[in-house]
C-alpha positions as a printed NumPy array, in Angstrom:
array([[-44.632,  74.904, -53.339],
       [-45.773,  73.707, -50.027],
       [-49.118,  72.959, -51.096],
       [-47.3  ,  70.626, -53.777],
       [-44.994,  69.133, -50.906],
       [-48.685,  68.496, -49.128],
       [-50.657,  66.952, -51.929],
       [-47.231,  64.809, -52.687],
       [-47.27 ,  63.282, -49.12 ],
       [-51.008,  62.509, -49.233],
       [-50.831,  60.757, -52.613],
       [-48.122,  58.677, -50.642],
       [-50.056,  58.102, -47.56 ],
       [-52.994,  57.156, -49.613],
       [-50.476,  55.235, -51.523],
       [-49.037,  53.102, -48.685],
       [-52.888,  52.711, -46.825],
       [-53.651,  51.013, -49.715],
       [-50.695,  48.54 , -50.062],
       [-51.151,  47.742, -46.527],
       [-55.111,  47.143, -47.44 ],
       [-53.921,  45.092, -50.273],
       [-51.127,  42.862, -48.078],
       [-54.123,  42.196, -45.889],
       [-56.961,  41.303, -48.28 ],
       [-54.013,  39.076, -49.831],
       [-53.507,  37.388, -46.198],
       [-57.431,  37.001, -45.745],
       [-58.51 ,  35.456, -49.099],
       [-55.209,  33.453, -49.246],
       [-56.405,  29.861, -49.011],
       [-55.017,  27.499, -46.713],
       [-54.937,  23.484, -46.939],
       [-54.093,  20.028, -45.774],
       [-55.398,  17.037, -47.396],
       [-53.534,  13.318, -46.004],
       [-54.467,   9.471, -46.899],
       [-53.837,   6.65 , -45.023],
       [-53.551,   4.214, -48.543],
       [-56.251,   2.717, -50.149],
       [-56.994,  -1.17 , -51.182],
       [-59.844,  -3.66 , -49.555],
       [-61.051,  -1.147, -47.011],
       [-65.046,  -1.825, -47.005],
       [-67.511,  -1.695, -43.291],
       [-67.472,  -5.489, -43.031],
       [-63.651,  -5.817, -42.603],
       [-63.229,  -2.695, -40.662],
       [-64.032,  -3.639, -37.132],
       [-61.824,  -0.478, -35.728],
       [-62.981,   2.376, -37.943],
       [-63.05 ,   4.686, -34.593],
       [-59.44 ,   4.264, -33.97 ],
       [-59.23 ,   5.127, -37.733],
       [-60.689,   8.396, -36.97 ],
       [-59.169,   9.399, -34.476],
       [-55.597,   8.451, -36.255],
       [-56.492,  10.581, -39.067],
       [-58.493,  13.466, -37.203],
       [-54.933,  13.765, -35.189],
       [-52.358,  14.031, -37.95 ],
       [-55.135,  16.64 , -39.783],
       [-55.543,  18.549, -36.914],
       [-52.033,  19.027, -36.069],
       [-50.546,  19.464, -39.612],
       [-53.333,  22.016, -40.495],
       [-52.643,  23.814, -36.451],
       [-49.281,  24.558, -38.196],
       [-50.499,  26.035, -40.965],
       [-53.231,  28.068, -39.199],
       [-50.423,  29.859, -37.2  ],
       [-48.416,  30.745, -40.09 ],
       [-46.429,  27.947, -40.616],
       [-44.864,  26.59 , -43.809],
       [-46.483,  23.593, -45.968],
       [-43.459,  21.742, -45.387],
       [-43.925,  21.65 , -41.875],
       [-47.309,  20.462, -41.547],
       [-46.816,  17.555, -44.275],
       [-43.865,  16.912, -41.884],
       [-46.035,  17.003, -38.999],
       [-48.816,  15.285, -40.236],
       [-46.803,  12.342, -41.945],
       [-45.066,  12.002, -38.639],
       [-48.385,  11.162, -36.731],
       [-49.393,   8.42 , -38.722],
       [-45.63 ,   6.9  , -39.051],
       [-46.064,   6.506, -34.904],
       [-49.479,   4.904, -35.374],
       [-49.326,   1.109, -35.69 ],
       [-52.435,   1.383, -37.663],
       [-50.635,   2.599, -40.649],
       [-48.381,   0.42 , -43.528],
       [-45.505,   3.122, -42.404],
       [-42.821,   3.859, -39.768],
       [-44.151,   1.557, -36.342],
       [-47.368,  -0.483, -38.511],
       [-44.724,  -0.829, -41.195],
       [-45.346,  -4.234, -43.246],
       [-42.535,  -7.073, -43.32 ],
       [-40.57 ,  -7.868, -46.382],
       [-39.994, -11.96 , -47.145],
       [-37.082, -12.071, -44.601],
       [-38.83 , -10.817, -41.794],
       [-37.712,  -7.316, -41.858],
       [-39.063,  -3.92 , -41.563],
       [-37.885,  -1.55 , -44.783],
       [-39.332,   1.864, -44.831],
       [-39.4  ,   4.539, -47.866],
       [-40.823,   8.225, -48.004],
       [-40.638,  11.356, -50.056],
       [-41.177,  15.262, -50.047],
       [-41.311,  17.993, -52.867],
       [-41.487,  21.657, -52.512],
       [-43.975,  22.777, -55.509],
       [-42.143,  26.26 , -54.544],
       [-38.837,  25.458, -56.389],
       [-38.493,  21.763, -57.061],
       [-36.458,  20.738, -54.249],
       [-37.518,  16.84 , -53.231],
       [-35.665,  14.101, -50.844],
       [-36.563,  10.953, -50.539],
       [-35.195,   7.444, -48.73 ],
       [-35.429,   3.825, -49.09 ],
       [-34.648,   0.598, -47.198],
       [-34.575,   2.479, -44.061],
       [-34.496,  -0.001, -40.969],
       [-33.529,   2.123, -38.028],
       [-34.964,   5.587, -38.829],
       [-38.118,   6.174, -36.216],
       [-39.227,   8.503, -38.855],
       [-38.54 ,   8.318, -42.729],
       [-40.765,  11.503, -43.672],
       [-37.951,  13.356, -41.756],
       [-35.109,  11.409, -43.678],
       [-36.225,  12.798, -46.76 ],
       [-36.776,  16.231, -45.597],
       [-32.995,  16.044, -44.453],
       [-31.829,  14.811, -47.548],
       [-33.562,  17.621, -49.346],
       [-32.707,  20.246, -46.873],
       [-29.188,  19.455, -45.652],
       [-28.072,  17.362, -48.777],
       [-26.59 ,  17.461, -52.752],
       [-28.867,  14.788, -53.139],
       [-32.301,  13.342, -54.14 ],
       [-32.641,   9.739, -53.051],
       [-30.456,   8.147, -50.679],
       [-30.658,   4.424, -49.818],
       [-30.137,   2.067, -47.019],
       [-26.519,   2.2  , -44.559],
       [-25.686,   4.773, -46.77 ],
       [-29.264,   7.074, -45.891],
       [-28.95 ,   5.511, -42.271],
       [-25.467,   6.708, -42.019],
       [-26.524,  10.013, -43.135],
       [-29.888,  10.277, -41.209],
       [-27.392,   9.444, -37.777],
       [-25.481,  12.354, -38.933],
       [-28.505,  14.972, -39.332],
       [-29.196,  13.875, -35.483],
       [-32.104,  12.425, -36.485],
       [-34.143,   9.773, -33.785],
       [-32.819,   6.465, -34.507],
       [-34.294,   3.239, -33.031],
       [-33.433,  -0.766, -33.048],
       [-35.531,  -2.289, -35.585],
       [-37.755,  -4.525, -33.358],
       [-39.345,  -0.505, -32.497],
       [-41.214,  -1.508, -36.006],
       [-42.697,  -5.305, -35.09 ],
       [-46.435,  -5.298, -34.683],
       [-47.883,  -8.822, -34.479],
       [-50.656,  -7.67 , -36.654],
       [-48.075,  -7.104, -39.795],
       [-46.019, -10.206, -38.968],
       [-48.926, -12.373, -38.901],
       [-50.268, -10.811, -42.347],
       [-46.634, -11.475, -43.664],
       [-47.009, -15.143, -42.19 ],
       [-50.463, -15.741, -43.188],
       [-49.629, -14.333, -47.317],
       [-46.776, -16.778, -47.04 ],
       [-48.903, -19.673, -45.92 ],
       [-51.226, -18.675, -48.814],
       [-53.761, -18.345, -46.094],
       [-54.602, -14.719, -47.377],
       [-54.112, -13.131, -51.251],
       [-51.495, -10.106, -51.081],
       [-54.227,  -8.361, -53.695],
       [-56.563,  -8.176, -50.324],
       [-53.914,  -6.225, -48.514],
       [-54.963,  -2.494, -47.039],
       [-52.278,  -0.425, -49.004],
       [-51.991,   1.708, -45.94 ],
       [-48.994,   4.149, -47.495],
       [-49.75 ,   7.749, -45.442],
       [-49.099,  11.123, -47.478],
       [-50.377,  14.522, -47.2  ],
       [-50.494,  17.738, -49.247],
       [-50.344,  21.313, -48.026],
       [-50.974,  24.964, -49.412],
       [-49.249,  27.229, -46.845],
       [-50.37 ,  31.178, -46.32 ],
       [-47.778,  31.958, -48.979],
       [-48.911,  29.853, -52.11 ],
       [-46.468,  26.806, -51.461],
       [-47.589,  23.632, -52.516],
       [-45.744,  20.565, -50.939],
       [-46.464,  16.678, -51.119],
       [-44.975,  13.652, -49.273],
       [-45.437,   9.868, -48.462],
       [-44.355,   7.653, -46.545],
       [-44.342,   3.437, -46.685],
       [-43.295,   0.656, -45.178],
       [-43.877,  -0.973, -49.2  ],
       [-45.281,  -4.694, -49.533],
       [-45.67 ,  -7.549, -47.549],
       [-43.936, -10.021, -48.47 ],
       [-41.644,  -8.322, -50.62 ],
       [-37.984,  -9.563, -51.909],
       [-34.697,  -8.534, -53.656],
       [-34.691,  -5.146, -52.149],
       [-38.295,  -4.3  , -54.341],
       [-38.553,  -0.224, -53.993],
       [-41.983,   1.105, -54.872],
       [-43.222,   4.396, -56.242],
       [-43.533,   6.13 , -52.44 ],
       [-39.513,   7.136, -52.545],
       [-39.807,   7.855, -56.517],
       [-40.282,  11.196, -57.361],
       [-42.945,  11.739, -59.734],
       [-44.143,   8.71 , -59.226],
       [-45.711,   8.403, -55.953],
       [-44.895,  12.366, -54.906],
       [-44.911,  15.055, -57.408],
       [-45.439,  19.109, -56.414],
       [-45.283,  22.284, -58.74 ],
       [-46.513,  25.812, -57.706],
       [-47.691,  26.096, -61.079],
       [-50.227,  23.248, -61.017],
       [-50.765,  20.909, -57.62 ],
       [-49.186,  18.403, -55.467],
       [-50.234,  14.863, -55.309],
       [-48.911,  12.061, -52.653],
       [-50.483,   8.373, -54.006],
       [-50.381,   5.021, -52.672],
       [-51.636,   1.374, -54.557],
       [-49.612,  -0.885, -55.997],
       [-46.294,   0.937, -56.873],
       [-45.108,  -0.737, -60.227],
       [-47.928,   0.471, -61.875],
       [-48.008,   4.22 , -60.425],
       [-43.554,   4.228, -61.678],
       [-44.79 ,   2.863, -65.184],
       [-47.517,   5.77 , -65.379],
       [-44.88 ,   8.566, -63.922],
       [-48.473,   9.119, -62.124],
       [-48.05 ,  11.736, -59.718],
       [-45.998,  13.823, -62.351],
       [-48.827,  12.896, -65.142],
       [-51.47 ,  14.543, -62.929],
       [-49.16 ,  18.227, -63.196],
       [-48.776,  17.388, -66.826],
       [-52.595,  16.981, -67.945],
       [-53.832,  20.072, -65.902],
       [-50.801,  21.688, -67.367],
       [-50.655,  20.837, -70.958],
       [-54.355,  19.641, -71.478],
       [-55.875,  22.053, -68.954],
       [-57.863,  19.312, -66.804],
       [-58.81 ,  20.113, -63.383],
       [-57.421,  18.08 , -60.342],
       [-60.319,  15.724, -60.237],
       [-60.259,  15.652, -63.833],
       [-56.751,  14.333, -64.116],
       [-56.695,  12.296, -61.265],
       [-59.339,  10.204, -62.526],
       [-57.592,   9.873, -66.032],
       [-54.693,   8.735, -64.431],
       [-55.969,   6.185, -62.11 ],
       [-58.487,   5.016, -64.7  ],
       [-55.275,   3.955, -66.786],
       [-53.646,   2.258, -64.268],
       [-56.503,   0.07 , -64.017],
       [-56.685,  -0.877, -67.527],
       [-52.866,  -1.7  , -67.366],
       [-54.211,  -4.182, -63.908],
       [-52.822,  -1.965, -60.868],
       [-55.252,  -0.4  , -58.385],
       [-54.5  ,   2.546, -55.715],
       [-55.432,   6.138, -55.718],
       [-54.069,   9.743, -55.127],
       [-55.028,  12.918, -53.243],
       [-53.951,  16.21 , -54.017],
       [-54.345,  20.21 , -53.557],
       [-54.256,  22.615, -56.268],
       [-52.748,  26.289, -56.772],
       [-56.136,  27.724, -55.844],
       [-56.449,  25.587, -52.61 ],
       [-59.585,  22.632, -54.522],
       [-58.742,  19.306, -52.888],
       [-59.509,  16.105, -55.032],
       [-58.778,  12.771, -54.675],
       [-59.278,   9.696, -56.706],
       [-59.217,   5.639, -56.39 ],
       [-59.985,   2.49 , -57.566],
       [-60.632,   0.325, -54.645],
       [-63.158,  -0.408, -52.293],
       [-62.29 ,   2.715, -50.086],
       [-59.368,   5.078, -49.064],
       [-58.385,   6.652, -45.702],
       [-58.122,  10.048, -46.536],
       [-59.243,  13.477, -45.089],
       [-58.953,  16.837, -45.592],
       [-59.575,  20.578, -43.561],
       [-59.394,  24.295, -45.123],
       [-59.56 ,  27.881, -44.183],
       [-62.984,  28.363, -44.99 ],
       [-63.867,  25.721, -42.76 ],
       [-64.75 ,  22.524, -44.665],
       [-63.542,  19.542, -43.327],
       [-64.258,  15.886, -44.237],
       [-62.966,  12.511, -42.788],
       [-63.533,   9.477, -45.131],
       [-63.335,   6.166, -45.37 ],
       [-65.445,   4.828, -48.357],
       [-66.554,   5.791, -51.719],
       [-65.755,   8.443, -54.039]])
C-alpha cells in the first residue's frame, strides 16, 4: 500500500512538472505583436522633405505600444498607447495635426475592438477630447454603448475624467493652410496625405485588438463621418481570424464593410492576411477609392496592403523583426 501511495505521488509530481513545462513553452513560443500606420495617400521622396521626423514619430508610438506588451501587458493597452503618441504629434491627420472641416473646425473620430469577445467603442465629432482613442476605449469599457457622437460623447468623455482641452489645442497652421489652399482650389483634396493613425496588437494571451483614430477630411461638411469611427469598416478584430485598422478615403472602405470583409475571406474562403487584404483594397479601387489597411493575424503574420504612392506604417515582434516604412509594398 505505501509503495502505491509512492508511485501515486510521483505520477502527480511528474504530472504537475510537466504542466508547469507546458505553461512555460506556451509563454515562450506565444507570439507577440504591434503593427501601426500613420494613413496612406500621395506620400512619395519628392514631397516628403521631413521623413526623419516621420521616423522618429512612428519609431516612438512602436516602441512604446510594443514596451507594454513586452512586460505583459494587454493588446488593448498598447493600441491605446501607441494611438495616443501619434494623436499628440502634429504630424498626424488625428488628435493635435487633426485636419479642418469647411467651417474651420477641428472634428475628431476613433475606434477600438477587442478580437477577444467583440466588445468595440468608438466616437465622432469630438472637438474638445485631447485624445479620441481613449473616448472610445471609455465608451467600450465604462458604457451600454457602441458609438457615441458629439456633446453627447463630450458630455460623456467629461464624465469618464477624461483630459479635455479648448479646441484651438488642435490648430496647426500647416492643416489650416491645406484647408485654405483646397478651398482656393490651389491644391486637389485627391493629393491629400490620408494621415488616419491605427495600430493592431497580439498580446501574450492570444488577444487580438485594432483601433484608429482621425481627424476625417479637409474640407469636409454636413457633419460627413468616415469609416475610422465605423465598426467594420475602418476597425474590425476577431480572435478567430485578425484585426485590421485602415485609413483612405472612408466612403469607399463603409461601402466595402472592408475591415470586416478581410475576417470574412480568411474565414469563409480561407485567404491569408495578405491575401485578403489585397482583394479587398484591389476592389475598392475598381469602385474609384484608394487607401490601405494593416493588420495582425491569430498566429502573430503582419500584412498590410495599399493603393497609393506609399503608407506610414511599421511594425515590431517577439522574434525580433522590426520594419519602419514609408514607400512601396
Amino acid at each position: 500500500m505505501r509503495n502505491l501511495i509512492f508511485i501515486v505521488l510521483g505520477f502527480l509530481i511528474i504530472g504537475c512538472h510537466t504542466l508547469e513545462q507546458v505553461k512555460k513553452t506556451k509563454d515562450i513560443t506565444t507570439p507577440i505583436v504591434l503593427v501601426i500606420h500613420g494613413g496612406a495617400g500621395n506620400i512619395n521622396p519628392e514631397n516628403l522633405s521631413n521623413e526623419k521626423e516621420y521616423q522618429q514619430a512612428l519609431n516612438e508610438a512602436l516602441e512604446a505600444g510594443y514596451e507594454v506588451l513586452e512586460s505583459g501587458g494587454t493588446a488593448l493597452e498598447a493600441v491605446e498607447i501607441a494611438i495616443a503618441i501619434m494623436e499628440d504629434s502634429p504630424l498626424f491627420n488625428a488628435g493635435k495635426g487633426a485636419v479642418f472641416n469647411h467651417y474651420g473646425q477641428n472634428e475628431l473620430d476613433a475606434s477600438v475592438m477587442d478580437g477577444s469577445n467583440l466588445k468595440a467603442g468608438a466616437v465622432t465629432g469630438l472637438m474638445r477630447v485631447k485624445n479620441p482613442i481613449s473616448a472610445a476605449l471609455a465608451v467600450m469599457r465604462h458604457s451600454k454603448h457602441v458609438m457615441l457622437s458629439g456633446d453627447g460623447a463630450e458630455e460623456f468623455c467629461k464624465e469618464q475624467g477624461l483630459q479635455m482641452v479648448d479646441p484651438s489645442y488642435f490648430y496647426t497652421e500647416k492643416q489650416y493652410n491645406r484647408l485654405i489652399e483646397i478651398q482656393n482650389k490651389e491644391i486637389d483634396a485627391k493629393e491629400e496625405k490620408k494621415g488616419t493613425v491605427g495600430a493592431v496588437a497580439l498580446d501574450k494571451n492570444g488577444n487580438i485588438v485594432a483601433g484608429t483614430s482621425t481627424g476625417g477630411m479637409t474640407d469636409k461638411k454636413y457633419g460627413r463621418i468616415g469609416d475610422s469611427p465605423i465598426i467594420g469598416a475602418g476597425t474590425y478584430a476577431d480572435n478567430n481570424t485578425c484585426g485590421i485598422s485602415c485609413t483612405g478615403t472612408g466612403e469607399y472602405f463603409i461601402r466595402t464593410v472592408a475591415a470586416h470583409e478581410v475576417s470574412n475571406l480568411m474565414q469563409y474562403q480561407d485567404l491569408n492576411l495578405q491575401q485578403a487584404q489585397k482583394k479587398v483594397i484591389e476592389k475598392i479601387g475598381r469602385l474609384g477609392g484608394d487607401g490601405g489597411m494593416i493588420g495582425v493575424d491569430k498566429k502573430g503574420n503582419v500584412a498590410w496592403f495599399f493603393n497609393t504612392q506609399g503608407m506610414f506604417r511599421a511594425y515590431k515582434k517577439s522574434n525580433g523583426a522590426k520594419e519602419i516604412r514609408f514607400y512601396g509594398i
